[in-house]
C-alpha positions in Angstrom: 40.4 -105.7 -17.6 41.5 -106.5 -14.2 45.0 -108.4 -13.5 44.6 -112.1 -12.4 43.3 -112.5 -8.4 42.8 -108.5 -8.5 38.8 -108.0 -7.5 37.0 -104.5 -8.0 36.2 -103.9 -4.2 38.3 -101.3 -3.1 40.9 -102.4 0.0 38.9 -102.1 3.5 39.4 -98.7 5.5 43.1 -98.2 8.0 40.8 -99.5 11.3 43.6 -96.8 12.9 41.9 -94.0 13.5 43.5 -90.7 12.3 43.8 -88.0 14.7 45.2 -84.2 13.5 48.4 -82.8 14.7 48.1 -80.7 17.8 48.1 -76.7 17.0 50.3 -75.6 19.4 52.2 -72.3 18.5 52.9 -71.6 21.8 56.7 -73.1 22.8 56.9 -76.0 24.6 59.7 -76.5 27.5 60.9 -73.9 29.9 60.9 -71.4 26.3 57.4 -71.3 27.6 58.5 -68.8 30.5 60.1 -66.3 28.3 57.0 -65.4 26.4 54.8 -63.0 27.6 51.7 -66.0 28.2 53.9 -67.8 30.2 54.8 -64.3 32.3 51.1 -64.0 32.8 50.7 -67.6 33.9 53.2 -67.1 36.0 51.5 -63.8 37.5 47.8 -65.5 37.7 49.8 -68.2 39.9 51.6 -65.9 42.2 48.8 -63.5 42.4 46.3 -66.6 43.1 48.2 -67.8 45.9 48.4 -64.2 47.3 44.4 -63.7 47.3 44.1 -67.1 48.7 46.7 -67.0 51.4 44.9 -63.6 52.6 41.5 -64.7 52.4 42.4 -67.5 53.7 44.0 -65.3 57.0 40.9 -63.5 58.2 37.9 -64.6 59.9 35.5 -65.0 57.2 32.4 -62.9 58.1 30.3 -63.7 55.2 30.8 -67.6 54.2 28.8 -67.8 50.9 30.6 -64.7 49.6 34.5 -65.9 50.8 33.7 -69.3 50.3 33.3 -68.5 46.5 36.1 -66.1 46.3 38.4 -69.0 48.4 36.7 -72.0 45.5 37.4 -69.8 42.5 41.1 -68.5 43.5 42.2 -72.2 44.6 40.5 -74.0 41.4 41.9 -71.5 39.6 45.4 -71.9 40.9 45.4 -75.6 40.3 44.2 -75.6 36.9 46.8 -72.3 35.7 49.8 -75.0 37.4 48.2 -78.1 35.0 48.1 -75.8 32.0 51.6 -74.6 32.7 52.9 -77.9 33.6 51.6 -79.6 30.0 53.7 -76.8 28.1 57.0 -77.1 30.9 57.1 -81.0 30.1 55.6 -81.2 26.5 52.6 -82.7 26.7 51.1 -79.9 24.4 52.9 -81.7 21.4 51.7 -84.9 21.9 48.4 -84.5 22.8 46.2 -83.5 19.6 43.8 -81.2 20.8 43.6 -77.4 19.5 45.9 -75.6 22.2 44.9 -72.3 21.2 41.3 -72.5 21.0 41.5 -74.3 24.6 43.8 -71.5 25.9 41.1 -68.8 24.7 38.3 -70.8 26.7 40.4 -71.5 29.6 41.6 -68.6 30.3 38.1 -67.0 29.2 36.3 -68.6 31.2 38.7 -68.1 34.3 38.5 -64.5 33.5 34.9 -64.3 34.3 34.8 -66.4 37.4 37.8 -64.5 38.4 36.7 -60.8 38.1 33.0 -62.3 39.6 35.1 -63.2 42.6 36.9 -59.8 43.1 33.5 -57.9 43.3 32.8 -60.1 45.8 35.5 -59.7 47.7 35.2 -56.4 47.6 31.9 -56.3 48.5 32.7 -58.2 51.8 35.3 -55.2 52.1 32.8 -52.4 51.9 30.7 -53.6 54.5 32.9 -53.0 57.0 31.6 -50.1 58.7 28.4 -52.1 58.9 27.6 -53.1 62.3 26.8 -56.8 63.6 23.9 -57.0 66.1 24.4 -59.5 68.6 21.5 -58.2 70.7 20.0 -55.0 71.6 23.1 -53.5 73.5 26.3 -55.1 71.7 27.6 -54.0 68.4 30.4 -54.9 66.8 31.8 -54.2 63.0 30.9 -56.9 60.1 35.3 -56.6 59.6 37.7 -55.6 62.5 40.1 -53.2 61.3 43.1 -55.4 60.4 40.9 -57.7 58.4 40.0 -55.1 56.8 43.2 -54.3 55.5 43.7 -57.4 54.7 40.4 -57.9 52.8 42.0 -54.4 50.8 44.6 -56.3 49.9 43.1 -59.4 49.0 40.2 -57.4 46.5 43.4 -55.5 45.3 45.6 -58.9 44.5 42.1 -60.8 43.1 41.8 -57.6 40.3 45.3 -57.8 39.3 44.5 -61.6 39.0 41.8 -61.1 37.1 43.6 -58.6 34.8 46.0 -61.0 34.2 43.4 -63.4 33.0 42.4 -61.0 30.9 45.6 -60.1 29.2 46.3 -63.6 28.9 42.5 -64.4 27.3 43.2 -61.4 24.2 46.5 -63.0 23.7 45.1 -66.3 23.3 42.2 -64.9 20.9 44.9 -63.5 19.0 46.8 -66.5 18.5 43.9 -68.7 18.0 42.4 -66.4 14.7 46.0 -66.5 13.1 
């Protein structure tokens, strides 16, 4: 028998809606630089800035190829800086996503456009002894020799970017299937 004024209804839901706790095992604060994934974010900034400063510092003789190579490196750039930022000032705590799982796809997916963009680069490098017709009688090379250096350089710094994506995509996938 139910107590007096109790009815059988069950009480109506919390209208609060519950989210999970955030699955971070990754420290938060500047402990974040003294693991090895925040050594690697470090290194896929520093690197990124390096391939973009020297593409940036040649004539570009193919557009659609640099153009891609100059989009990936700087979108890449900004969004390593964001994901670094929201572990340096501990957002990753408070906001309730899965941190691992979106550090696997992040840095997956920035592995792949990454490593796309250093064979292109270095495609634009080997076509340097190519010539450029202007007309009949002028030639002149697709890459003058110092840009060609420089374009070295830049397909050197965009693989050991894209190596550190890499590294820092199995470390993630580690983390993420613990």
């Amino acid at each position: 028998m139910l107590p007096r004024g109790a009815s059988s209804m069950p009480p109506p839901p919390n209208p609060a809606a519950y989210f999970p706790p955030p699955r971070v095992t990754l420290p938060s604060g500047l402990e974040i630089l003294r693991t090895y994934s925040g050594a690697f974010i470090f290194l896929e900034i520093l690197f990124g800035t390096i391939v973009w400063i020297l593409v940036a510092s040649t004539k570009v003789p193919l557009p659609l190829l640099q153009g891609w190579v100059m989009f990936v490196a700087v979108t890449a750039w900004f969004l390593s800086i964001v994901f670094l930022c929201v572990f340096l000032f501990g957002y990753a705590n408070r906001i309730a996503v899965n941190w691992n799982q979106t550090d696997f796809l992040f840095h997956g997916a920035t592995f792949v456009f990454y490593f796309g963009a250093f064979l292109l680069q270095a495609a634009t490098t080997s076509l340097h002894h190519f010539p450029r017709r202007f007309n009949s009688t002028t030639h002149e090379k697709i890459l003058a020799d110092h840009e060609y250096n420089i374009s070295i350089a830049a397909s050197i710094f965009a693989f050991a970017t894209a190596v550190c994506y890499g590294c820092s995509t199995a470390m993630a996938l580690r983390r993420w299937k613990l």
